[in-house]
Every structure is written in C-alpha cells, then in structure tokens.
N, C-alpha and C positions, 0 to 999 in steps of 0.2 A: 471633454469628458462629460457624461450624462452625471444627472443628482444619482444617491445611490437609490436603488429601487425600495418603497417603502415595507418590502417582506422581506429581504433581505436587511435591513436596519433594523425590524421588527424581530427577528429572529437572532441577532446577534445582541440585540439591548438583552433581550429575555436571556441568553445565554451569560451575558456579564454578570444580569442580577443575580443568575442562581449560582456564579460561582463565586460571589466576591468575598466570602470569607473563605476556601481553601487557597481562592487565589492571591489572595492577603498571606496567608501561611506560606505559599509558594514562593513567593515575592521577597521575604524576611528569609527564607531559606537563601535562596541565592546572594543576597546581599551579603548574609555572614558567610557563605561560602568563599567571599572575594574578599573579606573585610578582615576573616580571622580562622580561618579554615582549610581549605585542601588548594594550599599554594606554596613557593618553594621556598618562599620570606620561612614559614612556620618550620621549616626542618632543621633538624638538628647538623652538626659535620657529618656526624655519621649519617645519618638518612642520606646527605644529601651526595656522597661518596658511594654508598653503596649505588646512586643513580645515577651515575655517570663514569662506575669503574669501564665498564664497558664500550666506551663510546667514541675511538679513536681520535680522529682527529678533531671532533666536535668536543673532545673534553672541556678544554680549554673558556669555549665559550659557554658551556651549561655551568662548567663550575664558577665562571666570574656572574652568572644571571642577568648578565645587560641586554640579554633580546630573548624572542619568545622562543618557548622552546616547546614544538609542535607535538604531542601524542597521538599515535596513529592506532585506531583502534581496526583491525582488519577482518572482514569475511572470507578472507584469500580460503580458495582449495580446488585442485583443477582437475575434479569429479565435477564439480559443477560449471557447465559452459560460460556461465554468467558472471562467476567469481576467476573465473583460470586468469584473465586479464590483471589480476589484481598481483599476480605474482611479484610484476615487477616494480610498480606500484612505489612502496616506501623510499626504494633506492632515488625513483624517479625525484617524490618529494621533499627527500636531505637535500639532493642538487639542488632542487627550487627554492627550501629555504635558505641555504645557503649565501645565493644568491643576492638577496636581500638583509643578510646577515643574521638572519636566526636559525635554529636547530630545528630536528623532529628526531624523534625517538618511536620504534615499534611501543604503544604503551602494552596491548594486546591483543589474544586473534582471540575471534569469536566462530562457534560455529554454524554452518552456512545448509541445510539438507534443502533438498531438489523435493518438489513437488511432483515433479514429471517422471522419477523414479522412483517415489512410492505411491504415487497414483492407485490406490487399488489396492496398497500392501500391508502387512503389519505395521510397519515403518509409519503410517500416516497416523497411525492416532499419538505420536512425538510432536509432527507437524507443529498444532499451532502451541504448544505449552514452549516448544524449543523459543520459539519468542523471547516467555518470561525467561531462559535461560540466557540469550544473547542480550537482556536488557540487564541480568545480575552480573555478568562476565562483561560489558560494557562497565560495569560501576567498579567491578575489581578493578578496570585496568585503570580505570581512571583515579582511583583510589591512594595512588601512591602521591601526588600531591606536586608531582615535578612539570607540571605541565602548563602554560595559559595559553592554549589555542588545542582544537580539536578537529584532527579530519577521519572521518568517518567513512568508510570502505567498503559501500553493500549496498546491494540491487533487490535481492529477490522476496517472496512474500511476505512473513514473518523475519526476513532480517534487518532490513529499512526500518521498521515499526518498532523493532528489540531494540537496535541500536540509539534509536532514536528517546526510546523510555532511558535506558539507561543514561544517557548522556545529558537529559534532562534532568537529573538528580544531578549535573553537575553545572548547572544552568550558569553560573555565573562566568563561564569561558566560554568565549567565541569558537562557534563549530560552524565546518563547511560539509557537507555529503559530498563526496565526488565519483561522479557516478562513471561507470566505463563502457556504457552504450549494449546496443543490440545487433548479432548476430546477422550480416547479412542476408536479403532472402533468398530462401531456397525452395522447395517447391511448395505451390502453394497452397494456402490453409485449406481453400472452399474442396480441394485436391484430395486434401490428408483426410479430411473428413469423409467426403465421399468413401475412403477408402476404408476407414474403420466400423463406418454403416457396413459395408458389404461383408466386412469380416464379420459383425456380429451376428447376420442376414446366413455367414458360411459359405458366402459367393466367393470368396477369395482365401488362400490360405494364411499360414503365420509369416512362413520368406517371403512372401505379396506385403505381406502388413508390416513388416518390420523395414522393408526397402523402402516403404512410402516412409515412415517415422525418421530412416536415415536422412532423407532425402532433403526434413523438415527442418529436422534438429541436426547443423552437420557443420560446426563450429563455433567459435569461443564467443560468447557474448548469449545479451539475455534471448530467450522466445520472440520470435516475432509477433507473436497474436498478444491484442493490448488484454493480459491478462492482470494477474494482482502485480505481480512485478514490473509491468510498464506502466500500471496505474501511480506505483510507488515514483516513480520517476518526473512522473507528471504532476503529483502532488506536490514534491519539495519544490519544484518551481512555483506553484502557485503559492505556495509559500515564502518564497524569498531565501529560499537554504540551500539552495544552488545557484552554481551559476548561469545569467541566463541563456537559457538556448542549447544548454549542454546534455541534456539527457539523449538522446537519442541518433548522437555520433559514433560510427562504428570504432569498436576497438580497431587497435595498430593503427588509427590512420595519424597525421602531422596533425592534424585538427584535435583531435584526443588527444596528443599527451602535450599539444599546448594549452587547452583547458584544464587540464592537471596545473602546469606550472603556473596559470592564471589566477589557480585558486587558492594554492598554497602562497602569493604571492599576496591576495587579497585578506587572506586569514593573518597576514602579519599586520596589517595595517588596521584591522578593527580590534586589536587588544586592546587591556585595562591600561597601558601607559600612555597609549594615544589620546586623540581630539575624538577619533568616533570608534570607543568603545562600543560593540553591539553582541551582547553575550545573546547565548543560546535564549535561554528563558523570557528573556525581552523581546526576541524576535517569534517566537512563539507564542502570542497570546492569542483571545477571543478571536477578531479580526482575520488572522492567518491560518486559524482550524477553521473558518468558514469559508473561507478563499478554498482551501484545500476540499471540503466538502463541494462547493459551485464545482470546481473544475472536474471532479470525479462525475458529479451529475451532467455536465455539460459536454463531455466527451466518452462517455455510455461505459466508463471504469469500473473495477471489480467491485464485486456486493461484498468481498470479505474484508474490505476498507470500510462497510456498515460495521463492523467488531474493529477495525484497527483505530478506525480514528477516535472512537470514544475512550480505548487505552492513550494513547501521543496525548489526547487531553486532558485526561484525569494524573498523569506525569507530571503535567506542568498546573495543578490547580483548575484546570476549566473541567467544567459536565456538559457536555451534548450529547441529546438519546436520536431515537429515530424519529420523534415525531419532529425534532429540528430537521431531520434529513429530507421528511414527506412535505412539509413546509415552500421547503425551498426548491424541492422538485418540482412542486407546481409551478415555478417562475421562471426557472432556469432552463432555457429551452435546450434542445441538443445539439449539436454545434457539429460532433464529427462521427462520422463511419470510418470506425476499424474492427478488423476482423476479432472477431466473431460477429458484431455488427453490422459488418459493410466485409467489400471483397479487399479492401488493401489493408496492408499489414503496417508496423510502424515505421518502418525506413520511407514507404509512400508518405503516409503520416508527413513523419519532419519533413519529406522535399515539398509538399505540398505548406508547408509554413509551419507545422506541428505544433508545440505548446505557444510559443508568442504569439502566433496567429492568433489562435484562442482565447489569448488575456487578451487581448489587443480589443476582437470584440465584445468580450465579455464587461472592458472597461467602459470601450464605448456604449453599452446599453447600460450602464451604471451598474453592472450585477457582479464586479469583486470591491473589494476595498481595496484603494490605490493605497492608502495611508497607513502600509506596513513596515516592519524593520529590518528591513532585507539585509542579507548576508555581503551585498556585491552594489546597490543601485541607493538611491535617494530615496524613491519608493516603487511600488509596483509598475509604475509606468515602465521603466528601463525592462523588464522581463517583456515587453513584445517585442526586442530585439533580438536578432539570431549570431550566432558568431561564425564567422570566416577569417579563413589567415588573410595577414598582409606583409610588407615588408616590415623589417626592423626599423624601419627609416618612419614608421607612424603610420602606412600606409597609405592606400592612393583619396586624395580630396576628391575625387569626383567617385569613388566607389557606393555612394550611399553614407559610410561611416557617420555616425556622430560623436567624434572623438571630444566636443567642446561642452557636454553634458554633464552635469555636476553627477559625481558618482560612477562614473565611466573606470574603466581601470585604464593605465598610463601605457598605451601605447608602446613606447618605446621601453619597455620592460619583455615582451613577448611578442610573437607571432600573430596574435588574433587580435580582431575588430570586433565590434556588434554592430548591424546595420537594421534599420527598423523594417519589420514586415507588415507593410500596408495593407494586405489581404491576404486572403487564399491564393496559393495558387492552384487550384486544382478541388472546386467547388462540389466533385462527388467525392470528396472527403471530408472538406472542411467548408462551412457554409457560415455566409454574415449572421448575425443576432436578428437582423431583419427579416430572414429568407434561411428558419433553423429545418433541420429533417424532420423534429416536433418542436411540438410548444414544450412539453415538459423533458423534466431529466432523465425518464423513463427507471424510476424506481420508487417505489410503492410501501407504506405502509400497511400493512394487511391486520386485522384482529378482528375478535370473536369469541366462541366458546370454546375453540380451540389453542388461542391465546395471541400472542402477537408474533409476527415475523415481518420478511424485506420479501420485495419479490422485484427482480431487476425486469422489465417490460420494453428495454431500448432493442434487443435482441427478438422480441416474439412479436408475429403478426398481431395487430389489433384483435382480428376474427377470434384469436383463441386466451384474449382477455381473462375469460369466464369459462370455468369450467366448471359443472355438478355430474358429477357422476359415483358410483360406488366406490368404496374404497376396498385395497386391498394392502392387508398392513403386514408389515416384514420388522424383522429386530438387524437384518442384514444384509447389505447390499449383494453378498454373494447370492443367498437365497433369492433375493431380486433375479439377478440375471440365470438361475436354474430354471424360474416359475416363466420366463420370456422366453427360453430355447423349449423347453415345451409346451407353448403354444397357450398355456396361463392366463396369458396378458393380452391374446386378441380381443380386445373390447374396447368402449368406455371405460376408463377405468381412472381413478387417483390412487398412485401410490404410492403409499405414506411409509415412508421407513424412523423410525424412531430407535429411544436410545442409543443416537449416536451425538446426543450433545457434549460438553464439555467436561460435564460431571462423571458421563456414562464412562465414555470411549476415547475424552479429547478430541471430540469434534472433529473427526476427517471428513476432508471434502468428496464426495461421490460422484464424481465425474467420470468417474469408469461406468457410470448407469448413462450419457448422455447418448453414447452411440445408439442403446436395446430403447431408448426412451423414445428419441429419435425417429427410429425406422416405428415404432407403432404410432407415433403420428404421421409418416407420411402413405399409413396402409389406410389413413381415414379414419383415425378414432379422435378422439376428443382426450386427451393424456395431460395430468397436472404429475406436479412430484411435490409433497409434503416433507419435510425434517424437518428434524432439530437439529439435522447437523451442517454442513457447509456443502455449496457448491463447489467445483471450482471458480476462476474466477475469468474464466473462459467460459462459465454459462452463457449458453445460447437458445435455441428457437423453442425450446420446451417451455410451458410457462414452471417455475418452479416456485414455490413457497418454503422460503429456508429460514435457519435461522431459529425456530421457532423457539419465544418461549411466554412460559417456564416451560423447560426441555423435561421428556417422558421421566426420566429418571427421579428418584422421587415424588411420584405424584401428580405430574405435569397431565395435561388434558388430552395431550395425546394419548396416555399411555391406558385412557379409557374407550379409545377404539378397537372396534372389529370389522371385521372382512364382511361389506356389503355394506355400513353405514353410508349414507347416502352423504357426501362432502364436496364443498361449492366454495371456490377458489375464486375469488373477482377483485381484480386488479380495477375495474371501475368503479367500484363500490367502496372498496377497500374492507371485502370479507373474507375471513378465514372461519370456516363455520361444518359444523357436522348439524345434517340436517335431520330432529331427533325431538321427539316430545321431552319436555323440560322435565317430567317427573321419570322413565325410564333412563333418561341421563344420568340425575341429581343419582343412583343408584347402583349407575357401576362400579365395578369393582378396577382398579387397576392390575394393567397385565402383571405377571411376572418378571421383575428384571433378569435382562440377563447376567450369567457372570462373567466379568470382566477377563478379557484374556489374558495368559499368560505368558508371552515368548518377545522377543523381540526388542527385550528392553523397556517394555511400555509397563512393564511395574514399576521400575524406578518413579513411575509419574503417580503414582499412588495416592501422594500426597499433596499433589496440585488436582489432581480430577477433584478429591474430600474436600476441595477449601475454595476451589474458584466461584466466582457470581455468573450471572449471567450472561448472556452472549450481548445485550443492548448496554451493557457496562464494559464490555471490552472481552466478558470470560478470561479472565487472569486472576488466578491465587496470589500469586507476587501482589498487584495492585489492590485485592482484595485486605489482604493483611498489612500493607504500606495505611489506608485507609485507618481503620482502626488502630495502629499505631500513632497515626496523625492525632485524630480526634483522642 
C-alpha cells in the first residue's frame, strides 16, 4: 500500500484539531453510556420484565442476560421498493442470533418516505427534516436500555443518515447497517430519460411516460441509478459499518440473506463482553468520515451527502465543512461511471468489481485510510474483498477465498466467502487510480457575492464549466416549469430559484426542473441552475449551483436578485457571483418572502424550518439545538 497522500493527511489532521474538544465530549458520552447508562445491568425487575414480557421463546435467555441481546431498529414499509425487502428481515435475524446464542428484539420502526414519489410534491418539503425525525425515533427505540448490539435496517436518502445520527447518541453499542440491495435492472436509465425530455418537449404523452417509469422502477429493492441512496451504501463500506462487499446484492437472492445471517453473526462477536469490543462511536471517528467523503468524491456520489455527512459527523463530535470536501476533490481522482455519470447502473457497477474494487484502488494510491475500526475486518484492507457463497464444509481452497486472514468471519458458520478483487472488471465503469476518468472528484466549491454553495461537475461536459448569463429568478419550481412551456427560457439564461432552503420550505430537491433544464441545453443555450435548495441526487449534465448559502430566506444574497442580473457560474474558478457595480448592490433591497405553505403536513415542520442552521452544517434543527445543549 502507497504512504497516505499528503492532502488527504492534511485535511483530516486539520479536521481532528477542529474537533477535539466536542470530540473529547463525544468520547466521555459513550464511555458512560457503557459504564453507567442505557444497558440492562441498570434496570430495575420491573423494567427489565416489562422487556421481555413479550418475547417467546427468547424469554428465557434475555431474562438470565448471558448473551447479547440484538435491537433492531427498522425502516420496513412496502410503499417503498427499497424497504419492502425489510419485511422479513427481523424474523430472519432472531434465527441468526439464535444461532450463536444471543437474542434480537424489534427495538423500533422508523419512518422511511420515497424521494421518487414526492419528487415535485408537497410531500418534499418533509423530505430532508424527516431525517431529524428517523434520528429522534432511532434514540426512542434505543432508549429502553435492553440492548448491546444494534442492527440497523435502511437504504434510502435521509434514512441511512437519521438512523445513523440517532444511533450515534448511543455510541457505546456495536452497530451493523445491513443493507438489502438494488432492484434488478430494468429499462434503462439513458432510456427513461430520453423519455421524460420528450414529455417535457410534449413529444410523448402521460401513458408513454408513465410506461417508461414502470419499466424503470418495477420491483423490490433500491433505484438503480447511483443516486443518494446508493451513494449511502457505498459510504458505510467505506466506512467499515457494513459488511464487506454487501451493498449491492439483489434482494431475494441465497447471497442476501446470507449476508444478513453473516452479519448478525458478526455483531455478536464485537460486544462489550468480548476481546474486540468495536462500538459504534469508535468506529466512527475523523479517519472514517473522510474515507466516506474520498469514496463519494471518487465514484461521482450524490451532492446531498455535501449536507449528510457534516450532520453523521457533528453526531459523533467531528466538524467537516465544504471547504474539507473541495480539498480533497482536487486529489481524489474519479474512479467510476454510473448512471447518471456513465451509461451502467449499479448491478453493472458491483459485476464490474463495485465498491471493493474501489477501496482496493483508492488504497493502493494511498487515498483512504486503511487504519479504521471496522465493523467486520482488521482494517480497511479486508473491504476490497467481495462475497460469494460457498459450501458449509469452509468452501472451495482454490476458489480465491482468504479464509486464513485475521478478521475474516468463520467460515463454517454461514454460506459466504470474501474473495479479493484485483481489479476492475470491466474498465468503462470502473478505472485504476493510475488511468481515472478525471483527475479530480468532480465537485466543486463555488463562493462569491452570492454566497457559497457545491456544484457536482462529474456529471457535466467540461465545455459548460462556466456559465455567465442573465438571470431569471423564480420563488418556485412550478413557476419554473410554466415560464419554459411558454417559451420564457429559450435563451441564455441562469435560473435561479430561491427560498427553497431549509429555513424557507425544508429544502426539497428540484429535479422535477432537470428534464425542461435539459432539453434547453440541448436546443444550444448556455443554462446554469442556482438554489438554495437541493438537487436530486441523480443530478446530472446541467451545470447546477446548489446548496447555496446563506439561503434567500432571511436575508441571504440571493434574495437581492432580479430578472436580468447578469450571473457567472464557474466551476474553474470556483465563482458564484452576480455581476453588478459594488455600490448598486450594497443597496438592494431584499425580495419578498414568500409565505410558507400550508397543506400536506409540512406545518407540523414549523418548528425545525425556525431553528435549523445551515445547509454546510448539515441543516438540522435537532443537531442545531443538541449543539447548544452540549456547550
């Protein structure tokens, strides 16, 4: 293995120093969490009766406490394609602890909403605060104190990222994510697209556009296109909180639900009674939130993991902003095309070598840190191994296997190997460190007079880098797509849509504009997109500037624009900027907010839009107010 690369050492020293006192508080929290705190020593008969009235045949051994007794905290709901899998899930995992002689109990379910079904709808400005919701109903369930081990049950945007806060508040218990893979593919993306251009175009009608979407989305498991929720999957590997090689095996197959019982199996063996205790909080530090950031950068991952991962690390004590992200973009070359990217989707992905491929090179050029505390291996090396079954008998010696590797799981416990992947297989997806698609991670720090935002660049031709053109400013993406069906938007044009940040609206993502954005770039204009609010994380060939802040609401720099300021987007430069004499500026006025809607449930959020920070802190009221509690 290479030395580590000196920007990447340089960016994670600077990340340690600026967090060593919450992460000193972090640190102290977990300790007494395991020392004098929410475990089953501390309950009373009663408490500890009312946890296991319920529990059949498992009574027996939760009420004597002699093995671990597993809390399953679940995203199950089978509205959503990506969680339907989870149904059966728990039952699966009693068997497996069983097994080995410990329990699991449902601790609790959290809830799970589809991106892909409120795309566009009232329903999204829920989206990303549902997070802080899945990270408070993480800490209820885990709250009841009957538990030492945690397996965690969620794939998609904001639920990976909530589950993942909340169970960090209970840092001092070993947790596994176990993931349930991606949806076979079905027709393909470059396809679906094509087809939603022409619907916006009016070339095709709604049963044309709704048969292509069937066509896409048309069984149990996540999206195929590497949006936030595959990015999430590829993160906990680079992190060491899965198992390795598992994310991106389809549901129902023999291969999935023995990396289920792999993992439940594994989570008994790193408890607090053991030789290698490896709680949550410990495998989570500085180190493993940069590993997770490289890998995002290195395989062209969603930009709303630019807001998730500075929430996952202000949970566990660490601060990382963007300018650690732009840092390390410049080094971390790109590694893979997947769609939205490139034309193959994740199932190509993993047959092509998927995430171990990727650690594998990314070790080799010294650009993760091997030296983490993974859930499953010794250290990061053992993740560029993939899993296959084998016989119960250990499997075959000449298969590849390295069954004789410190950290390995025991063979003859389960169905599955890990055998190491030497390379790519299949080089127009996944490329050596030597020979990347770019040099950088293709996402961008942008600031100016406009303020700071991300703009992901892995996705858009070089040529359209830079964009200055007029601006045309909207408070609402519908309004957006009114002003492009009549003919508005044939121009040069940047279209800035504001007050849709976190404080405005909850930050919904606008990918319902990529289709009309789209087709006027390919009519020969020159088209940027400006917010403050989110992409999806399916952005693609548009250049987009998101993210933006301080977001219009309150004040924010945007919200001193108008229709025709002349605004200069450049991802080379790293400018976000309204181009504008410095004393006609210093003198606007800002627009008018709008007012917040009213239907759909999104009052209830009332009191997280008044109290959350900003989008390069994670935008989270919860975390915002955990903060000042702290201090």
């Amino acid at each position: 293995m290479s030395e580590l690369h000196p920007v990447v050492e340089k960016v994670t020293r600077r990340i340690i120093e600026r967090s060593l006192p919450r992460r000193r508080k972090y640190l102290d929290l977990i300790e007494r969490g395991r020392e004098a705190g929410t475990n089953r020593d501390r309950l009373s008969c009663g408490n500890l009766a009312h946890g296991f009235a319920a529990s059949g045949d498992d009574k027996p051994a939760i009420r004597a406490g002699r093995a671990m007794n597993i809390g399953i905290v679940t995203a199950y709901n089978d509205m959503l394609s990506a969680h339907q899998p989870y149904g059966r899930y728990p039952e699966q995992i009693k068997l497996a602890a069983r097994e080995v002689g410990a329990t699991a109990q449902v601790a609790g379910g959290v809830p799970a909403m589809c991106d892909g079904v409120t795309q566009g709808q009232a329903g999204m400005d829920l989206s990303l605060f549902s997070r802080d919701v899945i990270a408070m109903g993480t800490a209820v369930s885990l709250s009841h104190a009957m538990f030492e081990g945690v397996a965690l049950l969620g794939l998609c945007d904001k639920i990976v990222p909530g589950l993942l806060i909340g169970a960090l508040r209970f840092g001092h218990l070993p947790t596994i994510l176990i993931p349930a893979g991606p949806m076979p593919s079905g027709l393909a993306n470059k396809e679906k697209q094509r087809v939603r251009q022409l619907y916006a175009e009016g070339k095709v009608g709604k049963a044309e556009l709704l048969d292509s979407e069937a066509a896409s989305y048309h069984s149990a498991g996540t999206c195929t296109f590497y949006g936030t929720a595959n990015s999430n999957q590829m993160m906990m590997e680079m992190m060491g909180l899965h198992l390795p090689g598992s994310s991106f095996v389809n549901p129902g197959t023999k291969l999935r639900q023995e990396l289920t019982r792999a993992a439940v199996h594994q989570l008994t063996r790193i408890g607090w009674d053991g030789s290698d205790y490896r709680p949550l909080g410990r495998c989570v530090d500085e180190k493993a939130i940069v590993n997770a950031c490289i890998g995002l950068l290195a395989t062209g991952g969603s930009t709303n993991h630019a807001i998730h991962l500075p929430a996952i690390a202000r949970a566990a004590g660490i601060s990382i902003d963007w300018t650690d992200f732009a840092e390390l973009s410049d080094v971390v070359p790109l590694l893979a095309r997947v769609y939205p990217n490139g034309a193959g989707d994740v199932n190509d992905f993993h047959a092509a070598g998927g995430v171990p491929a990727v650690i594998g090179e990314l070790l080799k050029a010294g650009l993760l840190h091997r030296d983490i505390l993974t859930v499953a291996r010794e250290d990061l090396t053992g993740y560029a191994y993939e899993p296959a079954l084998c016989s119960r008998a250990g499997g075959n010696p000449d298969s590849g296997a390295d069954a004789s590797r410190p950290g390995l799981l025991p063979a003859q416990e389960h169905d599955v190997e890990w055998r190491r992947v030497e390379a790519s297989r299949d080089p127009g997806l996944i490329r050596p460190a030597s020979d990347p698609f770019s040099a950088d991670g293709g996402m961008k720090l942008l600031s100016g007079n406009l303020g700071r935002c991300v703009m992901k660049t892995s996705a858009v031709d070089s040529a359209r880098w830079t964009i200055e053109a007029p601006a045309r400013v909207f408070a609402d993406q519908d309004d957006v797509l009114r002003a492009f069906k009549d003919g508005e938007l044939d121009r040069d044009v940047v279209v800035v849509v504001r007050f849709q940040g976190p404080r405005a609206n909850g930050m919904p993502e606008l990918h319902k504009l990529t289709p009309a954005l789209g087709v006027l770039q390919d009519r020969g204009y020159n088209v940027a997109l400006v917010t403050d609010g989110r992409m999806s994380g399916a952005s693609g060939k548009v250049p987009a500037a998101i993210h933006v802040s301080p977001e219009a609401k309150g004040g924010g720099p945007l919200a001193l624009l108008r229709d025709g300021d002349l605004v200069r987007v450049c991802a080379v430069t790293g400018q976000l900027e309204v181009v504008i004499d410095e004393d006609e500026w210093s003198f606007r006025t800002a627009a008018e907010e709008p007012k917040p809607p009213y239907d759909t449930g999104r009052e209830l959020f009332a009191l997280m839009r008044g109290t959350c920070d900003e989008a390069e802190r994670g935008a989270s009221a919860m975390l915002a107010a955990m903060d000042s509690e702290i201090d």
